[in-house]
C-alpha positions in Angstrom: 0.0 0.0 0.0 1.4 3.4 -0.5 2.6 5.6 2.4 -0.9 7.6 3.2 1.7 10.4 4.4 2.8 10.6 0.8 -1.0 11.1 -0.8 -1.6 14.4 0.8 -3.5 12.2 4.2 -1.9 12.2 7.2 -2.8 9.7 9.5 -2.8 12.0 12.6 -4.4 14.8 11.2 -7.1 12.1 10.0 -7.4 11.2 13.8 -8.0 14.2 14.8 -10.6 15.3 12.7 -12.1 12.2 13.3 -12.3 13.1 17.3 -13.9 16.6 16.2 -16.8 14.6 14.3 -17.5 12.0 16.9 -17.2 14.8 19.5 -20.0 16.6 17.8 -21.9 13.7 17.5 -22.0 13.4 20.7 -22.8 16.7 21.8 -25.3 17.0 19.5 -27.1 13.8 20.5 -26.6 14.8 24.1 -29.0 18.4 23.2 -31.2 16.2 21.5 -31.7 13.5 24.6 -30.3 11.1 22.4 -28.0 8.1 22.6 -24.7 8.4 20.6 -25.2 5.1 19.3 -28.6 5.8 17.4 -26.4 8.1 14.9 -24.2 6.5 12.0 -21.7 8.5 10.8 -21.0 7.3 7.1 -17.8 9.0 5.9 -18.1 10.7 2.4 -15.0 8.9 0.8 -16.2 10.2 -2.6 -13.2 10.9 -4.9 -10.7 10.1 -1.8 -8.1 7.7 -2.4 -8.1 3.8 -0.8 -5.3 5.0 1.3 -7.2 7.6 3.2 -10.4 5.1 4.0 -7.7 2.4 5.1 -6.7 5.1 7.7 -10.1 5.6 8.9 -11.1 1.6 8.8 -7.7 1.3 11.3 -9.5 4.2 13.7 -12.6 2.0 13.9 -15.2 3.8 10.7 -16.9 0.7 9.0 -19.5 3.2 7.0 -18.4 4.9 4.1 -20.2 7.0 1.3 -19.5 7.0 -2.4 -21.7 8.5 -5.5 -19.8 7.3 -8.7 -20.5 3.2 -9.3 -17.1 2.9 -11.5 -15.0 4.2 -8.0 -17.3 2.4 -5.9 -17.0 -0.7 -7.6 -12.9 -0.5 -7.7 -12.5 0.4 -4.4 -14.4 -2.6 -3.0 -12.1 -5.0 -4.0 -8.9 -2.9 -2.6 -10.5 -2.3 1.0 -11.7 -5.1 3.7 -14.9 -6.6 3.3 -16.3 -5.9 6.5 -16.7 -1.9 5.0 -20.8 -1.1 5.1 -21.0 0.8 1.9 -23.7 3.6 0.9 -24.4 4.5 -2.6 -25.2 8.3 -1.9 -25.0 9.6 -5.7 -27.1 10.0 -8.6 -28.0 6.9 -10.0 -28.9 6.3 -13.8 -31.0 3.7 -14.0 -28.9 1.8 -16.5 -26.2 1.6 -14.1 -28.0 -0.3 -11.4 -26.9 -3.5 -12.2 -23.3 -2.8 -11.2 -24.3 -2.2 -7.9 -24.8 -5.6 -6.6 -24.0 -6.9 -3.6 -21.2 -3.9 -2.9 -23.6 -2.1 -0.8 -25.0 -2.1 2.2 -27.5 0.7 1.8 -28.7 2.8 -1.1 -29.5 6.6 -0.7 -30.6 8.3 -3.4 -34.0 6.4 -4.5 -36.1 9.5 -6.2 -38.2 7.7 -9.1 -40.1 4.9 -10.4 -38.1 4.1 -13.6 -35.2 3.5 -11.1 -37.2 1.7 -8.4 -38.3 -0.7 -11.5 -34.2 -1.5 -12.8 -32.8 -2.2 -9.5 -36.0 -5.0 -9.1 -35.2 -6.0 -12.6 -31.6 -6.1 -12.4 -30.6 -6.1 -9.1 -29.6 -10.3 -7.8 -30.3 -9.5 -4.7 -32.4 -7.8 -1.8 -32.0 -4.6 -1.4 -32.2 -1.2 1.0 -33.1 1.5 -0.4 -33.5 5.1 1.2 -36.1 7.6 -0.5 -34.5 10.7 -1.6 -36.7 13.9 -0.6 -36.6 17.0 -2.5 -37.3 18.9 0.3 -36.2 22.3 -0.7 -37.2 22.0 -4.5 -33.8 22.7 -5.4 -33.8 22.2 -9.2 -30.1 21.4 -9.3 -30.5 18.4 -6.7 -32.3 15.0 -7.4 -35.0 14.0 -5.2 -39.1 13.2 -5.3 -41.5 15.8 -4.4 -43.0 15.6 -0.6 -46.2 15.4 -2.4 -45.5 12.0 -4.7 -43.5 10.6 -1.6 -46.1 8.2 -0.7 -46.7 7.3 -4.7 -42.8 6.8 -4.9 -42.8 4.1 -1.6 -45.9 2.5 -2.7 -44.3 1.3 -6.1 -40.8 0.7 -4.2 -43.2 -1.8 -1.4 -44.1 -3.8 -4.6 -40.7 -4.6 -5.0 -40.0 -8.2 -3.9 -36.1 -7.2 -4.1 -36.0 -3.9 -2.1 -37.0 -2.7 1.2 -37.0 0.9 2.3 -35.5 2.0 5.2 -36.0 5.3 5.6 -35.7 8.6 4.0 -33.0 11.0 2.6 -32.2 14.8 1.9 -30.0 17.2 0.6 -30.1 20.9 2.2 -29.1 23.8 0.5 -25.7 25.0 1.4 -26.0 27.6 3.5 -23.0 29.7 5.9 -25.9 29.0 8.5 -26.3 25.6 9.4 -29.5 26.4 11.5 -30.9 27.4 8.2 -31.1 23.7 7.1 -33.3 23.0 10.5 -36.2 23.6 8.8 -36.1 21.5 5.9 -34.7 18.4 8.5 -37.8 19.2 10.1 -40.3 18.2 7.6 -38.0 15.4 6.6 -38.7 14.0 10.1 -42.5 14.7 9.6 -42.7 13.3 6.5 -40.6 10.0 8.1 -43.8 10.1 10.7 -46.6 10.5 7.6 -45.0 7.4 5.8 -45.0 5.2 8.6 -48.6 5.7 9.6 -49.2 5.3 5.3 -47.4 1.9 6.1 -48.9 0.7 8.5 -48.3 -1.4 11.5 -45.9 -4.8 10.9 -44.1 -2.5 8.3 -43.5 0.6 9.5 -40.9 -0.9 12.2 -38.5 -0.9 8.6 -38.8 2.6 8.1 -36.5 3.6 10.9 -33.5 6.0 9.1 -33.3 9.5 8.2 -30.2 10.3 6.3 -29.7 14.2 6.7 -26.7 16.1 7.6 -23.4 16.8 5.9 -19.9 18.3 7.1 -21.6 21.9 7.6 -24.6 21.0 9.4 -24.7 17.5 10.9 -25.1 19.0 14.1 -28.6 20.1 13.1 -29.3 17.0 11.5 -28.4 15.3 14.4 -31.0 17.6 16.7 -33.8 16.7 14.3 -34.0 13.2 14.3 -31.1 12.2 11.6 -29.7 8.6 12.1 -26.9 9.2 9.1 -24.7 12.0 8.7 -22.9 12.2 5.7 -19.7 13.5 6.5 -16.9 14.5 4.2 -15.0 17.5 4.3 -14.7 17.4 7.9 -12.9 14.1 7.8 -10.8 14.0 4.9 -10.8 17.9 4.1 -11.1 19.4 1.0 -11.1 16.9 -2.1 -7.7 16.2 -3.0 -6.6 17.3 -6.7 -5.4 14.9 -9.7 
């Protein structure tokens, strides 16, 4: 393996950062009444090098986030295979078949053509996370709050795939309490779905992934279970 030290990662500053996030977990969750241990943070290894994610697999991460299937797919078979990995990315349709068994959870579940390929072409069961729209961003993927229930009834038909929970994206703001808001209706629409399900299945729908590197925190205050950190671990994406 190449010296980490040599790729622009250094294991201590790694370490630390690490410390911050967990730190801030936990502070959050302490604000919030919450246990720690009923928040996953899934480190955004997106476009970082195998050599960086070892580092964090040695300080004890297991979750890790990636959004392009071609890295994903290459990084699996350089890393152990004890790594829980979330698809967090875009997803064309036509690309679902890659996935496999690589992943432990999918994120970014936001329409029926792609709920139907991963059934068609997927070899195996499935979770899935819904992918809100929550602040009708036009630049960001996502459903509509108002075809969410549509969206989970076709992805229930699914013999393959089981939903788990639901996802957002904020908008980036300098102020994280300005994502508050849209965490909040994530969490409310979390609470419509499972009353839509029913009882005997809403017991699945138990995860809220919200929360990145600038507001987490937040996230964490409003009910999220996944926080998708990045920057904060690895800092800024390293150049070619």
């Amino acid at each position: 393996m190449q010296n980490p030290i040599m790729t622009g990662y250094d294991p201590q500053r790694l370490h630390e950062a690490l410390l911050r996030v967990r730190r801030t977990i936990s502070e959050a969750c302490e604000r919030a009444g919450r246990a720690p241990g009923e928040v996953r943070l899934v480190a955004v290894s997106k476009t970082h090098p195998v050599e960086a994610i070892a580092i964090l697999y040695e300080l004890g991460v297991r979750d890790f986030g990636e959004s392009y299937v071609q890295e994903l797919v290459d990084k699996v078979g350089r890393l152990p295979n004890d790594i829980r990995w979330h698809f967090i990315g875009g997803l064309q349709s036509n690309k679902a078949r890659f996935l496999g068994n690589e992943i432990s959870l999918l994120h970014s579940v936001d329409r029926t053509s792609l709920i139907e390929a991963l059934q068609r072409r997927s070899e195996q069961p499935m979770d899935i996370l819904l992918q809100v729209n929550v602040a009708a961003e036009a630049t960001k993927g996502g459903t509509s709050p108002d075809q969410l229930v549509a969206l989970y009834d076709c992805a229930r038909s699914q013999s393959k795939l089981t939903v788990r929970g639901l996802m957002t994206m904020a908008p980036y703001c300098d102020d994280p309490e300005s994502s508050r808001g849209h965490f909040r209706v994530l969490r409310a629409l979390l609470d419509e779905l499972r009353t839509h399900a029913g009882e005997g299945v809403a017991s699945a729908l138990s995860e809220l992934s919200m929360g990145m590197s600038d507001d987490f925190a937040v996230a964490i205050e409003e009910g999220a279970t996944l926080v998708r950190v990045g920057t904060a671990l690895f800092g800024d994406r390293q150049s070619d």
